[in-house]
C-alpha positions as a Markdown table, in Angstrom:
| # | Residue | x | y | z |
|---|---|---|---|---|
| 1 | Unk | 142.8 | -73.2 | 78.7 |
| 2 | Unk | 140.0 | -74.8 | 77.2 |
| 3 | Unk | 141.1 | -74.1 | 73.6 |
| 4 | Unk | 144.6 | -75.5 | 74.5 |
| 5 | Unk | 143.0 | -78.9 | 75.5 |
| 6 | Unk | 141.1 | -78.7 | 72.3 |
| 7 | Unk | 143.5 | -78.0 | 70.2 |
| 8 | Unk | 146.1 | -81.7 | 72.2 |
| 9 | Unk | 143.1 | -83.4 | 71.9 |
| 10 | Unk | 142.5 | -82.4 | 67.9 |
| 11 | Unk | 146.4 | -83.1 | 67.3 |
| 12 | Unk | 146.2 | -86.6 | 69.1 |
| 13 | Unk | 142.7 | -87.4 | 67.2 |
| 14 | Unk | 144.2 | -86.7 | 63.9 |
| 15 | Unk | 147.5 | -88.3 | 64.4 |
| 16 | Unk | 145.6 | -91.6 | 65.5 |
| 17 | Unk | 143.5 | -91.4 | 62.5 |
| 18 | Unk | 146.1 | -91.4 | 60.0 |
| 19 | Unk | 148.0 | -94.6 | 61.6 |
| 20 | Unk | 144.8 | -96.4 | 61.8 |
| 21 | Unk | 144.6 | -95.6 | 58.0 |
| 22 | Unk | 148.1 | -96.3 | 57.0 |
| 23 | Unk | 148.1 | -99.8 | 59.2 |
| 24 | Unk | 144.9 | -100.6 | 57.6 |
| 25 | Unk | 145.8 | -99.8 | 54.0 |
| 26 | Unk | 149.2 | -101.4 | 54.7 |
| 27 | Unk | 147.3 | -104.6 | 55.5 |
| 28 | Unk | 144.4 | -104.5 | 53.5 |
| 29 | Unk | 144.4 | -101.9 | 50.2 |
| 30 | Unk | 146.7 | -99.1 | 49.7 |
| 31 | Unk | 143.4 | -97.5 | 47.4 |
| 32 | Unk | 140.4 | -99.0 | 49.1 |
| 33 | Unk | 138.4 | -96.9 | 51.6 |
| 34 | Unk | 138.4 | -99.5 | 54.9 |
| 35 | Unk | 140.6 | -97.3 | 56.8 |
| 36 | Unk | 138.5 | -94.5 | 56.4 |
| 37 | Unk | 135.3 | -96.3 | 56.9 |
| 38 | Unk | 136.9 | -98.2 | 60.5 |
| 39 | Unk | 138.1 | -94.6 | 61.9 |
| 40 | Unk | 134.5 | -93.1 | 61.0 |
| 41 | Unk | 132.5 | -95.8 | 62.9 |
| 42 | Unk | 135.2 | -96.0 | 65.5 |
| 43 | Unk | 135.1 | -92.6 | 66.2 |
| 44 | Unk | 131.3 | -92.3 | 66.1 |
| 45 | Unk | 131.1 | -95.1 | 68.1 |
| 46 | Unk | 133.3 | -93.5 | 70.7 |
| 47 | Unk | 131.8 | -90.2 | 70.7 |
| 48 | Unk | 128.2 | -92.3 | 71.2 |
| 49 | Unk | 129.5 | -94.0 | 74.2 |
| 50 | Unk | 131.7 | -91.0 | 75.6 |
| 51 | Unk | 128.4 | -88.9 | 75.7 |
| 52 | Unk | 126.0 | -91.5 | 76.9 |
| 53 | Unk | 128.5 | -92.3 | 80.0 |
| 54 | Unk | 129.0 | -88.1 | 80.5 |
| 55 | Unk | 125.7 | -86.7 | 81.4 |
| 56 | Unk | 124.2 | -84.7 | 78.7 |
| 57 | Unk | 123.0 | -82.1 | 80.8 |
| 58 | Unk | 126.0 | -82.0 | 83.4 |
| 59 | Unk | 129.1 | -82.2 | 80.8 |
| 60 | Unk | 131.4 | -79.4 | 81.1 |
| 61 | Unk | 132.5 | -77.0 | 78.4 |
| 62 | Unk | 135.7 | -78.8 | 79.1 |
| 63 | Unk | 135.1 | -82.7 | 78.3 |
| 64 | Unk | 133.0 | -81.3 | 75.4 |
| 65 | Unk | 135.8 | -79.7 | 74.1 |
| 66 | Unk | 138.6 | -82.6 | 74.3 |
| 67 | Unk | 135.6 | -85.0 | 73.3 |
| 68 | Unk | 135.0 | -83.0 | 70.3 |
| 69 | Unk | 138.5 | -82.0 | 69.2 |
| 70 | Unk | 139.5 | -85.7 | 69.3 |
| 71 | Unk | 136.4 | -87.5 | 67.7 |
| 72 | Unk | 136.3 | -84.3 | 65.3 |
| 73 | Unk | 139.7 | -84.9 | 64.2 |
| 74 | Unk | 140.0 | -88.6 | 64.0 |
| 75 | Unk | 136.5 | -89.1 | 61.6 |
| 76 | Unk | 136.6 | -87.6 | 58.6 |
| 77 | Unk | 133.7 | -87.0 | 56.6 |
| 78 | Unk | 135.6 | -85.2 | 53.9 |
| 79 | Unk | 137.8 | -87.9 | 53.0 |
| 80 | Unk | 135.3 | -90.2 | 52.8 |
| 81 | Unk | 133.8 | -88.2 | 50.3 |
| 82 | Unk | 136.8 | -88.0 | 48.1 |
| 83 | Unk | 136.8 | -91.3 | 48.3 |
| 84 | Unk | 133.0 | -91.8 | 47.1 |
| 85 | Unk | 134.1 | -89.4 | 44.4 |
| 86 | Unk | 136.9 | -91.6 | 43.7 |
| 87 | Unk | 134.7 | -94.6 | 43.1 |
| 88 | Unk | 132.0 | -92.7 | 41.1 |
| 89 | Unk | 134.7 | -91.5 | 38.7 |
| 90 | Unk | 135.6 | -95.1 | 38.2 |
| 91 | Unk | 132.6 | -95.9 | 37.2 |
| 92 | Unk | 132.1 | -97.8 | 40.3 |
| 93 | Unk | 128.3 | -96.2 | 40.8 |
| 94 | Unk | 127.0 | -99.3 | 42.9 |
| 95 | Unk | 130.0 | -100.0 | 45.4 |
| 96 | Unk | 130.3 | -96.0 | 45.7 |
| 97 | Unk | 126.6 | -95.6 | 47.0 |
| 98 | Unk | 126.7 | -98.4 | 48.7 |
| 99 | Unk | 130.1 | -97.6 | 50.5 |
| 100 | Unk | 128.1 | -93.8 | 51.5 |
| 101 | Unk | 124.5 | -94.9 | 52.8 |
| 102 | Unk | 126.1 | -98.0 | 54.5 |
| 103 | Unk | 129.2 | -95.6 | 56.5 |
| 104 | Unk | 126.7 | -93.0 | 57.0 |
| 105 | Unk | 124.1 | -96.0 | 58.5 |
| 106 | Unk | 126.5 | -97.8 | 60.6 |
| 107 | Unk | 128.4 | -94.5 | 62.0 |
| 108 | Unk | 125.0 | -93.6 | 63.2 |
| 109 | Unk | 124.1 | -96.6 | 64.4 |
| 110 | Unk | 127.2 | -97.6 | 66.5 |
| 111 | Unk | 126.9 | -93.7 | 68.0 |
| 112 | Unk | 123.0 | -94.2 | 68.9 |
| 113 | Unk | 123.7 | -97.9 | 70.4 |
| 114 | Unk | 126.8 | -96.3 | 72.5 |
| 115 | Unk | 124.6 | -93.7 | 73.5 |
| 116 | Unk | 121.8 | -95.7 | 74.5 |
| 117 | Unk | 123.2 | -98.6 | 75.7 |
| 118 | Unk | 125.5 | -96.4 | 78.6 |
| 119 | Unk | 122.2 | -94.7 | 79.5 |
């Protein structure tokens, strides 16, 4: 039953990902990589809190597995790095190495502060 809840959670983590993508390339940049960046700190930031509020030691296979399957599926580190690679093929060597280290910084960040601060 586990894998089943997974699996839902996976589905509804990746179908929330690609309408927060398309709303925000709608709004801002059909080509530009905001959406991707705002779903990879959302989602870290989620899975920082979520785990900081569920006790480490006490979360169930269970919550892991629904936790995981949706945060897992909604961030996507391998679109971000088509997107970098996107960027570096333009030529654009700054803005792609700063758009990498500064997701990779904040993701972490927002899931250390969600963490911590529900502690």
């Amino acid at each position: 039953m586990t894998a089943v809840f997974f699996v839902l959670a996976a589905a509804l983590g990746g179908a929330c990902r690609f309408l927060l993508d398309a709303s925000v390339k709608k709004r801002l940049s059909p080509t530009g990589p905001a959406g991707v960046l705002l779903v990879n700190v959302l989602g870290s930031a989620l899975f920082g809190v979520s785990t900081g509020l569920l006790d480490g030691d006490t979360i169930g296979y269970a919550e892991w597995s629904v936790l995981a399957g949706f945060c897992g599926a909604f961030t996507t580190y391998s679109t971000a790095a088509v997107e970098v690679a996107y960027l570096f093929r333009g030529r654009l060597w700054t803005l792609g190495l700063l758009y990498w280290l500064g997701m990779a910084m904040a993701c972490i960040g927002v899931a250390w502060l969600g963490f911590v601060g529900t502690r």
